[in-house]
BARO-535450 format. One record per residue (C-alpha): x, y, z. Coordinates in steps of 0.02 Angstrom, whole numbers, padded with zeros to 5 digits, always signed. Layout:
BEGIN
XYZ;...
***
This chain:
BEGIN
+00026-00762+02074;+00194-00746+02001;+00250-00570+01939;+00344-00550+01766;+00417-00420+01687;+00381-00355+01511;+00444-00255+01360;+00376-00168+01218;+00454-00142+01072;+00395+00028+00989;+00422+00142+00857;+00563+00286+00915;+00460+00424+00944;+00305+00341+01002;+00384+00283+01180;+00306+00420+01287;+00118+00369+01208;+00166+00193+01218;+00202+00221+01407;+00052+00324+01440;-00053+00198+01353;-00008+00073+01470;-00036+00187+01624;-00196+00246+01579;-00250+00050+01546;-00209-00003+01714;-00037-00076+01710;+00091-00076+01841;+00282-00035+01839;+00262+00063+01684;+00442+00152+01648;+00495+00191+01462;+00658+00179+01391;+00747+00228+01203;+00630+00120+01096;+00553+00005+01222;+00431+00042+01366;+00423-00091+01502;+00263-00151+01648;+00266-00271+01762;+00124-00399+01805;+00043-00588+01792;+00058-00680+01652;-00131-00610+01609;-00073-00452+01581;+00032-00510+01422;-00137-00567+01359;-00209-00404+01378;-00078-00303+01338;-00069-00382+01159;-00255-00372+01131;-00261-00176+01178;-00108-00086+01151;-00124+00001+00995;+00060+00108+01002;+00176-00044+01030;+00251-00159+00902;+00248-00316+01015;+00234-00376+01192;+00390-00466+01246;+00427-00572+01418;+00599-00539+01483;+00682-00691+01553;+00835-00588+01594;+00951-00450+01607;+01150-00477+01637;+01323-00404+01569;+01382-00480+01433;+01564-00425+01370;+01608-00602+01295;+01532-00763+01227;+01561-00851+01374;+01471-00722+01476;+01319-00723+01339;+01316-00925+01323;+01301-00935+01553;+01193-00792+01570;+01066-00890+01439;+01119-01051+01534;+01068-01004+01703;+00888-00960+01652;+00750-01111+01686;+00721-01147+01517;+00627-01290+01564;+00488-01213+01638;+00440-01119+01501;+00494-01245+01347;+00403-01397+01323;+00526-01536+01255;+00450-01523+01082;+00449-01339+01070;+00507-01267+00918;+00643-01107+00988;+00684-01021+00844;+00809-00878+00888;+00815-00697+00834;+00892-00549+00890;+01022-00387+00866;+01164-00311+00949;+01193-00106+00930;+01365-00033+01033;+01416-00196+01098;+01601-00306+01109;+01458-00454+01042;+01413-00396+00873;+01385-00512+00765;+01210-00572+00764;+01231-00750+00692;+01349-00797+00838;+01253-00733+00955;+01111-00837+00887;+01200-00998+00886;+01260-00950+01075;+01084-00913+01118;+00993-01088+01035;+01164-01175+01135;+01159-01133+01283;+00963-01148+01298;+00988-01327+01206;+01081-01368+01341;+00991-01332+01496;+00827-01422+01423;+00965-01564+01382;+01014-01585+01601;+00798-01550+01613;+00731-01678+01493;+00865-01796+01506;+00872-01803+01315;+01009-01761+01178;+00908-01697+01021;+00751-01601+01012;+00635-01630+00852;+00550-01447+00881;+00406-01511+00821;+00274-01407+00923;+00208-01230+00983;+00333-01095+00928;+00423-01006+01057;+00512-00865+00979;+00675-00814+01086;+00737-00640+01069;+00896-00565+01122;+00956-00388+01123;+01114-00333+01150;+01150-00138+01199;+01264-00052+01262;+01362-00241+01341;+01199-00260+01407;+01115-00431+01360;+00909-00446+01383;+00837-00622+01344;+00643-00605+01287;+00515-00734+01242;+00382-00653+01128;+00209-00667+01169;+00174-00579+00998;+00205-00667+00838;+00147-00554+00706;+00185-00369+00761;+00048-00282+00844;+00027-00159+00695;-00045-00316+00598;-00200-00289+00661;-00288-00417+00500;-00391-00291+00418;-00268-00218+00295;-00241-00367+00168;-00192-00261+00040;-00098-00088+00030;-00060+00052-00078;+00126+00048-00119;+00191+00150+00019;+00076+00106+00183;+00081+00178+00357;+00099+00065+00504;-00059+00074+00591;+00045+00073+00763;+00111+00238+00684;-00045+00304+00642;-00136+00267+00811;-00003+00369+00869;-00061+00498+00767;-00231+00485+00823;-00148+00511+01018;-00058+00651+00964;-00199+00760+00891;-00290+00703+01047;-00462+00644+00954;-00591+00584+01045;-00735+00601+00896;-00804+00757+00969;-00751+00850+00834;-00728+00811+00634;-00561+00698+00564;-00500+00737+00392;-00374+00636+00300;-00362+00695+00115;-00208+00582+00078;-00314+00430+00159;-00231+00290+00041;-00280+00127+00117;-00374+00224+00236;-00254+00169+00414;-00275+00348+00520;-00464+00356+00486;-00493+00181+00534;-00369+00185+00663;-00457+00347+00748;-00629+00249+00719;-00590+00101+00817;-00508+00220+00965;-00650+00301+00959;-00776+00163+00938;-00665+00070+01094;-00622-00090+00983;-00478-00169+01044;-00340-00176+00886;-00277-00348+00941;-00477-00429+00969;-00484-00528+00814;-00309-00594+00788;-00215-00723+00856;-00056-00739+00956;+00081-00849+00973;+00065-00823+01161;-00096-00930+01181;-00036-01078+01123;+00090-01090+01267;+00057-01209+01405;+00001-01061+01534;-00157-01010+01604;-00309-01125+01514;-00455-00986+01447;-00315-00833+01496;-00326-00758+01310;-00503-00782+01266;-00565-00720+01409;-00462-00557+01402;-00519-00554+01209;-00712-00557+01268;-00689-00435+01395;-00622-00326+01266;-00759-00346+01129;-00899-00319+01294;-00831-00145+01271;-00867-00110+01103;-00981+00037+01031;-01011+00067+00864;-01064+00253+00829;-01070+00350+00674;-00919+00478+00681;-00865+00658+00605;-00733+00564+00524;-00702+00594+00321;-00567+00494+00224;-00517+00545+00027;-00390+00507-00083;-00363+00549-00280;-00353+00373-00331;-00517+00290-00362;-00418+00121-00319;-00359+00180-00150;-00512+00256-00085;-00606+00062-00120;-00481-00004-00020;-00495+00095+00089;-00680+00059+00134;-00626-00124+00124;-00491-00101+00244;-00623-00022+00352;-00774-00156+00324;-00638-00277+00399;-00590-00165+00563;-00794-00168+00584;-00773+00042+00562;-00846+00072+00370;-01004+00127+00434;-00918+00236+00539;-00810+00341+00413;-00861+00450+00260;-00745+00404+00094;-00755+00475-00058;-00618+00509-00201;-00566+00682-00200;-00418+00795-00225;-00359+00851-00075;-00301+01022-00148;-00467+01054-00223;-00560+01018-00052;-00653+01148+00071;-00564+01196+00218;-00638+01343+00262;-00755+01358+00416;-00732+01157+00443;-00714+01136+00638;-00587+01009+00684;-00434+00899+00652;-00359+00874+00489;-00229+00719+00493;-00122+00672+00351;+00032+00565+00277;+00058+00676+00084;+00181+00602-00037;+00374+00615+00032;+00451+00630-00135;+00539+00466-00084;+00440+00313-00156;+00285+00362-00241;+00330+00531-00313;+00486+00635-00342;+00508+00772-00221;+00465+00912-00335;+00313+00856-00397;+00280+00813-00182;+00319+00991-00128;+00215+01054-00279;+00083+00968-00169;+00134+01031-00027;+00124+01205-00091;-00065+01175-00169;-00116+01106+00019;-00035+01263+00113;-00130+01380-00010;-00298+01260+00020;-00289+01280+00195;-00270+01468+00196;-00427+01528+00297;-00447+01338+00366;-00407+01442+00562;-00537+01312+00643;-00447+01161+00583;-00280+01106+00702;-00163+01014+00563;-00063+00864+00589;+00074+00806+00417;+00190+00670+00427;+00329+00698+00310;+00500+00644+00288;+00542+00804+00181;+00637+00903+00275;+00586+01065+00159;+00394+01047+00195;+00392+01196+00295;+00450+01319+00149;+00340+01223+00017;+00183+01222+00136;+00204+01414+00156;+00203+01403+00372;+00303+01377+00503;+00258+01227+00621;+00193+01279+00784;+00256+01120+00839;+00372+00977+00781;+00377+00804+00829;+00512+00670+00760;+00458+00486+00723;+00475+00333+00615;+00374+00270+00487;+00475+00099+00504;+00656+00146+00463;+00621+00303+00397;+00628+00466+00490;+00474+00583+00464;+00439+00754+00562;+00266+00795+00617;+00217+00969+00584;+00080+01024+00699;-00022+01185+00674;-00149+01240+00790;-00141+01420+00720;-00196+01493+00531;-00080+01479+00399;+00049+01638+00373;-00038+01689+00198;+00052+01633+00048;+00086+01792-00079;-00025+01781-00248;+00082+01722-00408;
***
């Protein structure tokens, strides 16, 4: 049984769980890297890596690694590889990639060397001049750091954090691989109670429900991966195994939001992730909640004061939920917030910080395990 190797793309931030996800799930080679974590293993393991992982953005099979300081090194590198054995001669090879502290850095040439060079090896394999790319997609990816030039073809399609129960969203959403992360983070297991006041389309609570209720994020999607001419059954028998695991359980887990609106879609977001009998909603103000004498973990994404509010009126909020919380010495905290002056609004300083992306922009997580310092009365 051949051995491959394979990348995953991930969030920055989110390596180390991405990495220990993988470990604890079995997989070999495991080694991360800035933004990517990489395993080794059969071609079965891409299945199941893309049906589990709920950290990573997409599971990627790297075809190679070489130096490439010039065109001519990227177009012989891509050459070289045995296109053929992966590429029917109707495949459609769409290329995509980027290029970040390299000589090579423009994208579009690189592109047109890529689809080149691979057009001509399947030319000398197929013994034919133009391909139609009329059948199964085989995205090619390229990435270029550093001089460094790695040649992928994704397994993936869709990014993993499209898990196909969040058709609709409130206006500023948070990737559900970001919010897993979340869930690793705080370190829930469902022992305890989960409290998102700022639950918007509801991702952490659902997220922490199917961790918790051991359903696979990746079970009921598809992938471009199983259309390839591999392993017959490999990707539906990996899904099965997965759902075989499943089990359902009412949890501590509470999800609330101010808006009417968001809280229903919330519970619809859920109904489709097979977790709404799992989680409490209800429409609340999260300032205006009880804290007190609550046992457990309280997760949250408030406002930034960058899309949906302006940062006043979002550190007004933070301000109300610092004062809330006073008292609240049972509950460890987790916020996610790209404002940089949360701590001074929220009235405490973090007992830990954590940097990390919601997609391109950079948030800090404030963790308290420890009371609030007491905020002085107006």
């Amino acid at each position: 049984m051949n051995t491959y190797t394979f990348c995953v793309p991930c969030l920055l931030g989110t390596e180390g769980l991405t990495a220990d996800e993988l470990r604890y799930g079995g997989f070999a080679g495991v080694r991360a890297e800035n933004g990517r974590v990489y395993f080794e293993g059969p071609l079965s393991q891409a299945a199941r890596a893309n049906i589990r992982l709920r950290c990573g953005e997409r599971v990627l099979l790297r075809l190679a690694s070489f130096q490439a300081l010039s065109f001519d090194d990227l177009f012989e590198g891509v050459k070289g590889l045995d296109w053929q054995d992966y590429l029917p001669a109707d495949a459609a090879f769409p290329v995509t990639g980027y290029c970040v502290d390299s000589q090579l850095h423009s994208v579009p040439d690189c592109q047109r060397i890529v689809k080149k060079a691979v057009v001509e090896r399947l030319k000398a394999a197929y013994g034919i001049s133009w391909f139609e790319e009329t059948g199964v997609k085989y995205q090619i990816r390229f990435a270029l750091m550093n001089d460094r030039a790695e040649i992928y073809l994704d397994t993936t399609g869709a990014p993993l954090y499209k898990r196909g129960y969040r058709l609709a969203t409130q206006q500023a959403p948070l990737r559900e691989t970001l919010a897993a992360s979340l869930v690793k983070l705080a370190r829930y297991r469902g022992r305890e109670e989960l409290i998102d006041p700022f639950c918007g389309s509801g991702t952490i609570a659902i997220e922490a429900a199917m961790a918790c209720c051991q359903i696979a994020p990746g079970a009921r999607r598809s992938f471009d991966g199983e259309a390839w001419q591999f392993e017959d059954g490999l990707w539906s028998r990996q899904r099965e195994e997965a759902q075989s695991e499943e089990k359902i359980q009412k949890l501590p887990v509470s999800a609330s939001d101010i808006s009417a609106e968001a809280v229903e879609l919330a519970r619809q977001n859920a109904r489709r992730a097979g977790v709404e009998d799992c989680i409490g909603f209800r429409r609340a103000d999260a300032l205006g909640l009880p804290y007190t004498g609550r046992r457990g973990t309280l997760i949250c994404n408030p406002p930034y004061g960058r899309r949906l509010l302006d940062q006043e009126e979002a550190r007004r909020i933070y301000d109300g939920l610092g004062r809330a919380l006073q008292g609240a010495d049972s509950l460890k905290k987790y916020v996610l917030t790209a404002d940089e002056g949360f701590e001074e609004a929220f009235g405490a300083k973090a007992d830990k910080r954590r940097k990390l992306y919601n997609g391109m922009i950079k948030c800090q997580l404030y963790m308290y395990f420890r009371q609030p310092a007491s905020k002085e009365a107006e």
